[in-house]
C-alpha positions as CSV (number, residue, x, y, z in Angstrom):
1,X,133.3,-49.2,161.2
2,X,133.7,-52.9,161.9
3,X,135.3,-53.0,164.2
4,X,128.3,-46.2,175.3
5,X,127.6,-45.6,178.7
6,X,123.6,-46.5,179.7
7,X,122.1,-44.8,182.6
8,X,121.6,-48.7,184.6
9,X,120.6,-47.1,187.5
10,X,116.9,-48.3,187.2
11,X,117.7,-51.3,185.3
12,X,118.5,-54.1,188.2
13,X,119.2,-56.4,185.5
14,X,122.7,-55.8,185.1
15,X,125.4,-55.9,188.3
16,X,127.7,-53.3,188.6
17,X,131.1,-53.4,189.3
18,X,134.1,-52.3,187.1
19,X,135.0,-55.8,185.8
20,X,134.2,-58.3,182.8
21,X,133.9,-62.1,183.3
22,X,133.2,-63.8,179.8
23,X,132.5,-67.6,180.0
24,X,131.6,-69.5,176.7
25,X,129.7,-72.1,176.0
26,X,129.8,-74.7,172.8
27,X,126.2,-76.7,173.1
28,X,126.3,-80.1,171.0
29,X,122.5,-80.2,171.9
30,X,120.7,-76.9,171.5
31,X,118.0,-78.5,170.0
32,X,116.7,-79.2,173.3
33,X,114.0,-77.3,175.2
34,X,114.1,-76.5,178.7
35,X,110.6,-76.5,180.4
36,X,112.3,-76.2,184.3
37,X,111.7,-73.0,185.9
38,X,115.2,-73.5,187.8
39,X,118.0,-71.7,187.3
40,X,121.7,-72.5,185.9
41,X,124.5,-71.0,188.0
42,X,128.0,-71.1,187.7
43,X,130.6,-70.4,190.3
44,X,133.9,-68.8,188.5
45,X,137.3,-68.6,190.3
46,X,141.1,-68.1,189.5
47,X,143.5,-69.3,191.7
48,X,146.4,-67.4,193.1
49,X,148.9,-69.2,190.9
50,X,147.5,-67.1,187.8
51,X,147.1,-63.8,189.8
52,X,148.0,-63.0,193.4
53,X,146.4,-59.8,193.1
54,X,143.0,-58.6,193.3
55,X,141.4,-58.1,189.8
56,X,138.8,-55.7,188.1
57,X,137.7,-56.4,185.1
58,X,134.6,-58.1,183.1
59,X,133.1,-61.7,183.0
60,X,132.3,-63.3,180.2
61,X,130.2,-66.3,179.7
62,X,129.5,-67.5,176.4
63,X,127.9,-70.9,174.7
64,X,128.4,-72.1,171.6
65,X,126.5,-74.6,168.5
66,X,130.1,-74.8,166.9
67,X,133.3,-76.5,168.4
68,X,135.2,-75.2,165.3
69,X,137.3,-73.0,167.5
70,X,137.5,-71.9,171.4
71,X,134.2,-70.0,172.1
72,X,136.5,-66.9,172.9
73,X,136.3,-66.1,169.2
74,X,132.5,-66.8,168.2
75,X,130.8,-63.7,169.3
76,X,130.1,-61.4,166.6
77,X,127.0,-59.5,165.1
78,X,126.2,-61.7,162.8
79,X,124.0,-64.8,162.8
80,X,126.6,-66.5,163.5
81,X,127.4,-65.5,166.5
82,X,127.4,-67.4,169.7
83,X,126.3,-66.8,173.4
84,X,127.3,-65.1,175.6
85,X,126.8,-63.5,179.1
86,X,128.9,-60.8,181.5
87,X,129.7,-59.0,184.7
88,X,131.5,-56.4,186.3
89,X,133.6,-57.4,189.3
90,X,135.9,-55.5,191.4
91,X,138.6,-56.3,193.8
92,X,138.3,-60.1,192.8
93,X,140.5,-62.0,194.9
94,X,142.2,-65.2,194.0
95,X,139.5,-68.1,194.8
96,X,137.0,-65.7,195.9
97,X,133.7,-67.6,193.4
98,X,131.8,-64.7,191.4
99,X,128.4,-65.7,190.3
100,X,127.1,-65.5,187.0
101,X,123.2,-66.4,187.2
102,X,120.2,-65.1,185.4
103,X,120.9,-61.6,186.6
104,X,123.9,-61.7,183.9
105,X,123.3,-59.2,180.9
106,X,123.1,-61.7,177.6
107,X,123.6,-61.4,174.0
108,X,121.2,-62.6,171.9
109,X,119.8,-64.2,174.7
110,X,119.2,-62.3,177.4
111,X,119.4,-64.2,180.4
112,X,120.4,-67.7,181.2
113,X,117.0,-69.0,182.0
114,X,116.9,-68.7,177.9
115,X,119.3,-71.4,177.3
116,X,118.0,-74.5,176.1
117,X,119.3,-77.5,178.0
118,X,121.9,-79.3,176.3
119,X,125.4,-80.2,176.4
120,X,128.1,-77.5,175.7
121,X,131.8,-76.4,176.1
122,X,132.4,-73.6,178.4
123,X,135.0,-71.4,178.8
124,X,135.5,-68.6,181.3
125,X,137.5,-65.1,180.6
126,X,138.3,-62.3,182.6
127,X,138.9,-58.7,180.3
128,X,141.2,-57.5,183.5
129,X,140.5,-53.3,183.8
130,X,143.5,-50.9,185.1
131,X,142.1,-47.6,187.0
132,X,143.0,-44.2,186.2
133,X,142.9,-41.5,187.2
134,X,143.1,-38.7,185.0
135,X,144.0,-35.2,184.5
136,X,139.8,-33.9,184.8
137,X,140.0,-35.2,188.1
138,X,138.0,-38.1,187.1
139,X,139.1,-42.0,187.8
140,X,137.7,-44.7,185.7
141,X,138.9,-48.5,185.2
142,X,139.1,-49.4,181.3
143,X,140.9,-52.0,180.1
144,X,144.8,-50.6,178.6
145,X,146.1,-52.0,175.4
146,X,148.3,-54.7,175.3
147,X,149.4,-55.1,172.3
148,X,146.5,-56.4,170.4
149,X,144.6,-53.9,169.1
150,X,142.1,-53.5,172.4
151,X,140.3,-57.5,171.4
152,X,139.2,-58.8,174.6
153,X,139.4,-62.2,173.1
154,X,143.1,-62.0,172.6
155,X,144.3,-59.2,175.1
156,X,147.7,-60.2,177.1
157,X,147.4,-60.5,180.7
158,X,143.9,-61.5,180.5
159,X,142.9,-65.0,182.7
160,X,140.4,-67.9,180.9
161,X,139.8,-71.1,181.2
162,X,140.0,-74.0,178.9
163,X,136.7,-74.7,176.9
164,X,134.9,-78.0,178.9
165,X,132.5,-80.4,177.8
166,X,129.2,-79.7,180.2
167,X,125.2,-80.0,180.4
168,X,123.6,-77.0,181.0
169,X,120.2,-78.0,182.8
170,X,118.2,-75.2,184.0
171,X,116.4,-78.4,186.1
172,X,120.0,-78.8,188.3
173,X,120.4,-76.7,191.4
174,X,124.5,-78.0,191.4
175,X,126.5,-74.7,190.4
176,X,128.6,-75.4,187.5
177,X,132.2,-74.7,188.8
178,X,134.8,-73.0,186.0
179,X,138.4,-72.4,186.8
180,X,140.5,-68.9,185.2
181,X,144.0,-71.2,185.3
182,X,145.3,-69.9,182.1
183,X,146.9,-66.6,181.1
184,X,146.9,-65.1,177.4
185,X,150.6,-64.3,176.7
186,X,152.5,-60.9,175.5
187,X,152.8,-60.7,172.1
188,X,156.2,-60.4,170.4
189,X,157.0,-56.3,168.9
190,X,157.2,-56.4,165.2
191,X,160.8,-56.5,163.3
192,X,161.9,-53.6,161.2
193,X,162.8,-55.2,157.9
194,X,164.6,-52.8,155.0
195,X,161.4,-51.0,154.4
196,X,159.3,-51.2,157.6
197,X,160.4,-49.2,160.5
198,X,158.5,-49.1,163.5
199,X,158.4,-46.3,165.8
200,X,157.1,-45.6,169.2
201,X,157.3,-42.2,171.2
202,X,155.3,-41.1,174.4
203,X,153.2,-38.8,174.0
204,X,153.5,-36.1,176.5
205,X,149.5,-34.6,176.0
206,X,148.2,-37.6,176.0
207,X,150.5,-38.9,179.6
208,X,148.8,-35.8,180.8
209,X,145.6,-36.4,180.2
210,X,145.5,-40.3,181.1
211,X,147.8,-39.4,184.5
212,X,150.1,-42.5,183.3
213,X,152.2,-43.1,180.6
214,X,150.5,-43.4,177.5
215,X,152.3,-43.8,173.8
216,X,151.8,-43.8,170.2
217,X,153.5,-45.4,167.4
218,X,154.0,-46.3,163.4
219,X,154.5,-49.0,161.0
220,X,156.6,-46.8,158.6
221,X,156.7,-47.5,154.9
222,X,159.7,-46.4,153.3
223,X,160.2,-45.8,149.5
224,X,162.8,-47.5,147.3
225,X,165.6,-45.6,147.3
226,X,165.9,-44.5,150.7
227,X,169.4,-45.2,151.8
228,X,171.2,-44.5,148.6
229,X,169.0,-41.3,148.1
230,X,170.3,-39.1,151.2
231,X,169.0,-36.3,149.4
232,X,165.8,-36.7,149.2
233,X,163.2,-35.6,151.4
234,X,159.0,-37.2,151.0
235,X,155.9,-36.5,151.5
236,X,154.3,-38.2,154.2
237,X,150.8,-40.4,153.7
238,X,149.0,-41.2,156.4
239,X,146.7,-44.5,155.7
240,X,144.2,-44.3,158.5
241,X,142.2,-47.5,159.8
242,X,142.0,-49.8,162.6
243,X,145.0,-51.7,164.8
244,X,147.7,-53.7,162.3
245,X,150.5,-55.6,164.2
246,X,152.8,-54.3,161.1
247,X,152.3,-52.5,158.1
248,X,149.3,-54.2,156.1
249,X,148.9,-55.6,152.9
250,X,152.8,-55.3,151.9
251,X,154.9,-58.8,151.4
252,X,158.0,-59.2,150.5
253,X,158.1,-63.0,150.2
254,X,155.8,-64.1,147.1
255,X,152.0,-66.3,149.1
256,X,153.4,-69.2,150.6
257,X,152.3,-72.4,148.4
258,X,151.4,-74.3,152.0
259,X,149.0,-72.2,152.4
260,X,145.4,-73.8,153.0
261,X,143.1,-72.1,150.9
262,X,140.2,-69.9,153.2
263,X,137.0,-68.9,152.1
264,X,135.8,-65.8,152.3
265,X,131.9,-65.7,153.3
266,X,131.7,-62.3,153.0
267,X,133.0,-62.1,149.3
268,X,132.0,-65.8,148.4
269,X,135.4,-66.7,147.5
270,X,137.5,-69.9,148.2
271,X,140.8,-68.8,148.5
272,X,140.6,-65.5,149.8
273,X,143.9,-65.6,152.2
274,X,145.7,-66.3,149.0
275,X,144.5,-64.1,147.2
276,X,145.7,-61.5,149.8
277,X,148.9,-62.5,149.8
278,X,149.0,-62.2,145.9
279,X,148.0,-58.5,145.9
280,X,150.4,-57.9,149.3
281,X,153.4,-59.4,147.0
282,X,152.3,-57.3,144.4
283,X,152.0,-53.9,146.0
284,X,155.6,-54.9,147.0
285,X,156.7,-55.4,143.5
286,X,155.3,-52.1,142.3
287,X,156.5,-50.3,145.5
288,X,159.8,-51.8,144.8
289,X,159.7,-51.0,141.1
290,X,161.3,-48.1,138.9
291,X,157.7,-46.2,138.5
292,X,156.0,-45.6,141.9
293,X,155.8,-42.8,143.5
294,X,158.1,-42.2,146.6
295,X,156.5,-41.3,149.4
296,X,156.8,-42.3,153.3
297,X,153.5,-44.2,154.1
298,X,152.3,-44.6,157.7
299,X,149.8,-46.7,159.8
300,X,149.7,-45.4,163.2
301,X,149.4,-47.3,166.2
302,X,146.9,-45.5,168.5
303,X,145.2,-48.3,170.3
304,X,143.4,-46.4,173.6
305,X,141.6,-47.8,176.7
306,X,138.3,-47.5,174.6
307,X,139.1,-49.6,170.9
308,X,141.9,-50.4,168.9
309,X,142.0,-46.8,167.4
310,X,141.4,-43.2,168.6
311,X,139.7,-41.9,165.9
312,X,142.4,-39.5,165.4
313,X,140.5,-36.1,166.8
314,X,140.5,-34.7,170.1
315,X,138.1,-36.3,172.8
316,X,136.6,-35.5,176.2
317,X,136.9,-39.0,177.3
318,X,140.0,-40.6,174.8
319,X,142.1,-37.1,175.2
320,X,143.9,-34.9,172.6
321,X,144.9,-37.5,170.0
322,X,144.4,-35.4,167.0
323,X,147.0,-33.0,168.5
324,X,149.1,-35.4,169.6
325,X,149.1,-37.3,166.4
326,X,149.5,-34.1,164.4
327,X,152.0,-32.1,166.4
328,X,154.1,-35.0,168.4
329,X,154.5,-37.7,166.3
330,X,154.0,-36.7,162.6
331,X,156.9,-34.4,162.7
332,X,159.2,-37.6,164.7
333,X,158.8,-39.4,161.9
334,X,159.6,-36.8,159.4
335,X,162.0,-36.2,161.4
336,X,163.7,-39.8,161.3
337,X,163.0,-40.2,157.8
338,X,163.6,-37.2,155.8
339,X,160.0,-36.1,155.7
340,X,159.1,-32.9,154.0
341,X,157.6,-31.8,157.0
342,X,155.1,-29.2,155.4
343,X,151.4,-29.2,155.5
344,X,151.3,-29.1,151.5
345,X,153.0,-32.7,151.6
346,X,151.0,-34.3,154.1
347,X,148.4,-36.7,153.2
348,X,145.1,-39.0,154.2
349,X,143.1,-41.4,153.0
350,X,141.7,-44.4,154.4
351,X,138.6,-46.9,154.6
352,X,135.7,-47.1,157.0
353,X,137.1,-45.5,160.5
354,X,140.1,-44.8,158.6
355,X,137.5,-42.7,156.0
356,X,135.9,-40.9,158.9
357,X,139.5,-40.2,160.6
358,X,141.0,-39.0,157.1
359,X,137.9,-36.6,156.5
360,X,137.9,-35.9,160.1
361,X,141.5,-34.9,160.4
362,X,141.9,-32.9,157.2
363,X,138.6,-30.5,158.2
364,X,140.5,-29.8,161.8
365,X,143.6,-29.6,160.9
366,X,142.8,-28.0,157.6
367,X,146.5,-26.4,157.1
368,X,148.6,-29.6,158.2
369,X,147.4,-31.8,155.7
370,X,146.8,-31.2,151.8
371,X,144.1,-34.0,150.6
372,X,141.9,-36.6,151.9
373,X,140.5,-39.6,150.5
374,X,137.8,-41.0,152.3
375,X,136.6,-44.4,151.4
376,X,133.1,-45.8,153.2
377,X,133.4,-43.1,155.8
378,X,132.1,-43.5,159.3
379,X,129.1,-41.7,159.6
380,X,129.6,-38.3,158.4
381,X,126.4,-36.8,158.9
382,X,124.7,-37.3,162.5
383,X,121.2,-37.0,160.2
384,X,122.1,-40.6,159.1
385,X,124.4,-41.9,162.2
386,X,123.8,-45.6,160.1
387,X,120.0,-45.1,159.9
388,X,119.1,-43.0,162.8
389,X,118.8,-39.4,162.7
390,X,119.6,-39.0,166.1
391,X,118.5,-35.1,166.3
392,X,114.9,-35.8,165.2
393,X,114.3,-39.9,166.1
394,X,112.7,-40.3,169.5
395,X,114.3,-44.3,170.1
396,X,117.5,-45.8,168.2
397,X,116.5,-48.9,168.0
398,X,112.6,-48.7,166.8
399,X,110.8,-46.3,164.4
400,X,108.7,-44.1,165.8
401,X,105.6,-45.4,165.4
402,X,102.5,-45.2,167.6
403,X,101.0,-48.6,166.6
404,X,103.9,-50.5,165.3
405,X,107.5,-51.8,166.5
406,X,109.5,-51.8,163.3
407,X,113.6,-52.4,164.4
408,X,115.9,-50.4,162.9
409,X,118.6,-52.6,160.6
410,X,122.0,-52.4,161.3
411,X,123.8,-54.6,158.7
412,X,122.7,-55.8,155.5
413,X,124.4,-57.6,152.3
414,X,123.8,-56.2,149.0
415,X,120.4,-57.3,148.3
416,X,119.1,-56.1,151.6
417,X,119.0,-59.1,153.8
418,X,119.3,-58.3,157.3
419,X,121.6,-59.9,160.0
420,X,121.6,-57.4,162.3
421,X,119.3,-55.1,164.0
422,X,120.9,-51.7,165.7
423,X,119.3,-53.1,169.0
424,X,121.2,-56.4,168.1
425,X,124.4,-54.8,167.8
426,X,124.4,-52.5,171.0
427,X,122.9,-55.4,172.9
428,X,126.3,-57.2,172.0
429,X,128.0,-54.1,173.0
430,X,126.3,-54.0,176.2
431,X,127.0,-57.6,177.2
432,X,130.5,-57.5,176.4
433,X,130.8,-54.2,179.0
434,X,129.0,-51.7,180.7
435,X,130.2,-47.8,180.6
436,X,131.4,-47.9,176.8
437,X,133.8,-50.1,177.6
438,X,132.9,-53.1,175.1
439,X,135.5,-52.1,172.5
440,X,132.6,-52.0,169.8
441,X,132.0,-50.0,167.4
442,X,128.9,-48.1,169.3
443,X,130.9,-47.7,172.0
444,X,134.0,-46.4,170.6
445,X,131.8,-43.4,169.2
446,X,130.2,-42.4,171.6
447,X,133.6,-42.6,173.5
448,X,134.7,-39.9,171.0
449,X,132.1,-37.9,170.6
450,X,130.5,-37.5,173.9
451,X,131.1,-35.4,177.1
452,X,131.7,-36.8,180.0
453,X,129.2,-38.3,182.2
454,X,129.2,-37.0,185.8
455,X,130.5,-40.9,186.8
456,X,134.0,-40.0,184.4
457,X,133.0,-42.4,181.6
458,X,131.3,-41.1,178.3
459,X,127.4,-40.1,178.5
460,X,125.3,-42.4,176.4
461,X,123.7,-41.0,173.3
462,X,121.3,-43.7,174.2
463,X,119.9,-45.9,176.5
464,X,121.6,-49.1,175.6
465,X,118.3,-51.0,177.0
466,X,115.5,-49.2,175.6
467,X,117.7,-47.1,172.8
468,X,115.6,-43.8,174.1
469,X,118.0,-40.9,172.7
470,X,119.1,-38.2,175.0
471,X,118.9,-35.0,172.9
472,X,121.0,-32.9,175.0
473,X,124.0,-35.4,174.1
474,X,123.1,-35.3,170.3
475,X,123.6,-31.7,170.4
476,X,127.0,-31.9,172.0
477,X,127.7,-34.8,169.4
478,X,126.7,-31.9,166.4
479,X,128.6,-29.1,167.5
480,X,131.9,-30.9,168.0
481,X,132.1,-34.3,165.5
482,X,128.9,-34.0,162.9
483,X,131.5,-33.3,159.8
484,X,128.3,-32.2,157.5
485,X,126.8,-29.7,159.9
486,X,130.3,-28.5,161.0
487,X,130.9,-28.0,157.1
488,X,128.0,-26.4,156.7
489,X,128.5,-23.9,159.5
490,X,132.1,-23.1,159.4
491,X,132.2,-23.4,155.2
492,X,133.2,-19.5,155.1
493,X,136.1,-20.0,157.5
494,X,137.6,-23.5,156.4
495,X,135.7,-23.7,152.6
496,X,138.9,-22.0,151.4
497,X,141.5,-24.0,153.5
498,X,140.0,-27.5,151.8
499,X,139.5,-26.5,148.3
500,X,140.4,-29.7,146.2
501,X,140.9,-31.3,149.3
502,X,137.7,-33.5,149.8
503,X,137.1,-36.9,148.2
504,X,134.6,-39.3,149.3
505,X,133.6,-42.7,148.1
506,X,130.6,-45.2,149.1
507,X,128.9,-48.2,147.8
508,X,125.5,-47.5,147.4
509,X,124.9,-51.1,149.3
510,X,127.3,-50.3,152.4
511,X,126.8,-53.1,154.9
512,X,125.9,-50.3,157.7
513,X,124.1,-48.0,155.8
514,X,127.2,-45.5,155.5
515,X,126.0,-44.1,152.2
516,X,123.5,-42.3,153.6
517,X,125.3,-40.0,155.4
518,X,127.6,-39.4,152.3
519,X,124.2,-38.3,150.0
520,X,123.6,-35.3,153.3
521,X,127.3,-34.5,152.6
522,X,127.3,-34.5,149.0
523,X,123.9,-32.4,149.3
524,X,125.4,-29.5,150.3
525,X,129.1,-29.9,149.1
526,X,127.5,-29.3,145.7
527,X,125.9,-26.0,146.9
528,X,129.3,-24.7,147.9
529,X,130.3,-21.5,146.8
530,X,133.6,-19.0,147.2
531,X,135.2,-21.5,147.0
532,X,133.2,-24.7,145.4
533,X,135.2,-27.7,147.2
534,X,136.3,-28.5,144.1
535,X,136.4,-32.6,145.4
536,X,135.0,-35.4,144.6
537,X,131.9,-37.6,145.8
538,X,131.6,-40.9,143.9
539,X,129.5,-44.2,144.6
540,X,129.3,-47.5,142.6
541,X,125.6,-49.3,142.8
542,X,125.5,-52.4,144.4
543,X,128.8,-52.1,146.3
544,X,129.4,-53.1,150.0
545,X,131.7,-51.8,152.6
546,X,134.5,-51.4,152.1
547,X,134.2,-49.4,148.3
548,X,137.4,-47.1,148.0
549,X,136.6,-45.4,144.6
550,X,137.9,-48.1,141.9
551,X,135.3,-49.0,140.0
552,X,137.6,-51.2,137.6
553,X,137.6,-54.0,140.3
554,X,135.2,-55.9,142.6
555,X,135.3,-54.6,146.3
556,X,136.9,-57.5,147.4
557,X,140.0,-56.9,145.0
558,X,140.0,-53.1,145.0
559,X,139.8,-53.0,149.0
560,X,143.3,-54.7,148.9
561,X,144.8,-51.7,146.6
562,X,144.1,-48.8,148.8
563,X,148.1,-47.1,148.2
564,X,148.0,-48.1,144.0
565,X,144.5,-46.3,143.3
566,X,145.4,-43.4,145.7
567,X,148.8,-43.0,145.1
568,X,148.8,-41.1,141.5
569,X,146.0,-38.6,142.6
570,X,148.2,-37.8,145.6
571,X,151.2,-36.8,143.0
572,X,148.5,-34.4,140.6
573,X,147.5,-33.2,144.2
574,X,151.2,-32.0,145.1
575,X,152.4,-30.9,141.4
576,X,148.8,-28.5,141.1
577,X,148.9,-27.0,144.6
578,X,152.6,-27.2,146.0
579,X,154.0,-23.7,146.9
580,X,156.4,-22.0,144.6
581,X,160.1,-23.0,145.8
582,X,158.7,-26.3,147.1
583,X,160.6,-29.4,146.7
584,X,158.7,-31.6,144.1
585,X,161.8,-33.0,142.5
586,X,164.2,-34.5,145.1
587,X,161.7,-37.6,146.0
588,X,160.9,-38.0,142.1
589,X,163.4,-40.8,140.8
């Protein structure tokens, strides 16, 4: 979690195309109202000197209350957030204008006849779209990976402008003219260091699927000892979560004393990219040290044309990462490194996606990994998909009610106060790219878990506009990605295969309402029987995402010690349950 198709087709408020134009806009004024029934226009163009080629992709035009930074990086779900407007466009030639008028799709505001009058910076940005065409004979245009972990804002190749200093006046009929002269750079590989290796294969089921070729990689973590231990053979842990550009939370240098101190919102502390640092230097330190564990840790790399992470399971619309992950390039690693290379001494855990894609993972591939440790899991239930049930709900976004219109929340702090509604979030979503393509976090499961649509991109679980749920698609979701019902119905083939293998841990005040799905879970992993799972479910009252399980430290320390709280229970894991003749002593020094 933070980080879907709609059927548009009798919605003529959006354009379609396959392309996204983002412009943003910083107002210095928004206190002004705009009584003119006129409407703002603006004419984007790039010229041939940043691409001779015609472009696909999407528009984006956004307006901003805060010149802190470049309006590129103020839209969010929060109340913070900024403005911001797109399109599709398609074979968009260099100085060709595209419009972007009150027909654009907005987020919070809907159109741009909702925009007060006032000064504000603008800035234009095209998310630039590469077509495929794939192995189900489908051929869509999603924007590839570059490098950055699938963030629009940030994404190599793609054209914006500078922000500019303009009044919006819905009053003028003179189109505001915005220029796409600037190009967002590649972005430099990571070094290996002593004990970070990075590793990148293709993978050949996923260069299938995609009809191009299409990769996966590794930060690799290697344990003290590695080169004068030739001996020795690990186990391998896999730390599941969203895009890194190296290996996270692991410092070799102590914080650096220039630093200027953050806060962190969130957590209410000042100081909170030191503090970061600190624990980074420290898990070093310990890794480094005479009494940790030594295993191989990995964070894989398996940014997709839909979000910065597959999800780690095999998909309709993403392909057949889990197989690819499992069977191409777990065992090139172990390989490399002097893995083990046996089910019993493969690991999960992770936090949040990386929670789903650890529980996720161990339940399909039940006999390639030995343990999971889920933190704050991704919905696990589809009874409590955040707080929809989206097998019995009529709408998503509103209760069904025949006399009220109560929106459904979709993120909360700890005492309950809302900043988001689920509406508010796929609104976002849907401004930021038709088709599923936003890169948000809606979007990326339904992605996963849907069929395909008869257009080749994934078919909505909802209507992004009205949030009316198609139950047909809920069923397909159920069968195929609802880990609770799947338990539930397959517990006589699989119950025995993940014995002791099932640990799951929530806050009871998860930001997006995770915990629900955990308590549907836990419901019937207590009524389990030949075997009992044997695991553990554990919450901690007043907790927000991201609660891994330590209830010695506040969230916003604990989150930072994911390997150190995980790492001992992995060890009592492999010395109860490793096979008889397995190695358990050459990687314990």
């Amino acid at each position: 979690m933070p980080k879907g198709e709609t059927n548009m087709k009798n919605h003529t408020i959006i354009k379609f195309g396959f392309g996204l134009l983002i412009l943003f806009l910083y107002s210095t004024d928004a206190q002004v109202k705009s009584t003119s029934t006129a409407t703002p226009r603006f004419e984007i163009s790039f010229p041939s000197s940043a691409s001779k080629d015609a472009l696909d992709g999407r528009l984006l035009l956004l307006i901003s209350t805060n010149e802190k930074e470049e309006p590129r990086f103020q839209i969010s779900e929060d109340l913070t957030t900024q403005q911001v407007f797109g399109v599709n466009v398609e074979g968009w030639k260099p100085g060709q204008p595209m419009v972007v008028d009150q027909s654009a799709f907005g987020y919070p505001r809907r159109s741009l006849t909702d925009v007060p009058a006032g000064e504000y910076w603008v800035q234009g940005l095209l998310h630039r779209y590469e077509t495929f065409h794939r192995s189900d004979g489908h051929t869509v245009k999603l924007p590839m990976d570059r490098g950055e972990g699938q963030q629009w804002s940030r994404a190599p190749g793609n054209l914006y402008s500078a922000p500019q200093k303009i009044r919006i006046d819905a009053a003028s009929s003179t189109p505001i003219t915005i220029t796409l002269d600037k190009i967002i750079s590649a972005i430099e590989p990571p070094k290996d260091t002593k004990y970070v290796k990075h590793i990148k294969i293709q993978s050949e089921r996923l260069t299938k699927f995609w009809g191009r070729p299409m990769h996966l990689g590794a930060h690799v973590l290697l344990p003290e000892g590695f080169d004068s231990h030739p001996e020795a053979h690990y186990p391998l842990v896999v730390f599941h979560g969203h895009f890194t550009a190296d290996f996270g939370g692991f410092r070799e240098e102590p914080p650096d004393p220039n630093l200027i101190p953050d806060y962190s919102e969130r957590f209410k502390l000042a100081g909170y990219n030191r503090i970061q640092q600190d624990h980074a230097h420290q898990f070093y330190k310990e890794w480094t040290g005479p009494n940790f564990p030594r295993f191989i840790i990995i964070e894989i790399q398996h940014a997709n044309p839909y979000y910065d992470d597959s999800y780690a399971v095999n998909s309709a619309n993403l392909g057949p990462y889990g197989d690819a992950i499992t069977y191409e390039l777990i065992p090139e690693i172990e390989k490399r490194f002097r893995g083990i290379g046996k089910g019993w001494a493969r690991f999960l855990y992770g936090g949040s996606t990386g929670g789903w894609e650890a529980m996720a993972v161990q339940m399909f591939y039940p006999d390639e990994y030995n343990g999971s440790w889920a933190a704050c899991p991704d919905p696990i239930d589809f009874r409590a998909y955040t707080v929809v049930n989206i097998y019995e709900h009529e709408n998503a976004y509103y209760a069904d009610s025949k006399w009220k219109r109560m929106p459904r929340p979709g993120k909360r702090n700890y005492l309950g106060e809302l900043s988001a509604t689920v509406e508010d979030m796929n609104q976002m979503e849907l401004a930021l790219g038709t088709n599923s393509r936003s890169g948000g976090q809606f979007d990326i499961w339904e992605a996963v878990y849907s069929p395909v649509g008869s257009n080749g991109y994934p078919k909505p679980i909802w209507d992004k506009l009205t949030g009316k749920i198609d139950r047909s698609v809920a069923e397909y979701w159920r069968e195929n990605y609802d880990l609770g019902y799947i338990l539930k119905r397959d517990w006589a083939r699989i119950g025995p295969k993940l014995e002791g293998k099932l640990h799951i841990y929530v806050g009871e005040a998860d930001n997006y309402y995770l915990n629900n799905a955990v308590y549907l879970v836990e419901d019937f992993l207590k009524t389990t029987k030949n075997p009992n799972y044997g695991g553990v479910v554990d919450y901690e009252p007043r907790a927000e995402h991201c609660w891994n399980g330590d209830h010695t430290r506040p969230n916003a320390l604990s989150r930072l010690r994911y390997h150190q709280f995980y790492a001992p229970k992995i060890v009592e894991r492999i010395l109860k349950s490793a096979p008889p003749g397995a190695d358990v002593k050459s990687w314990r020094y």
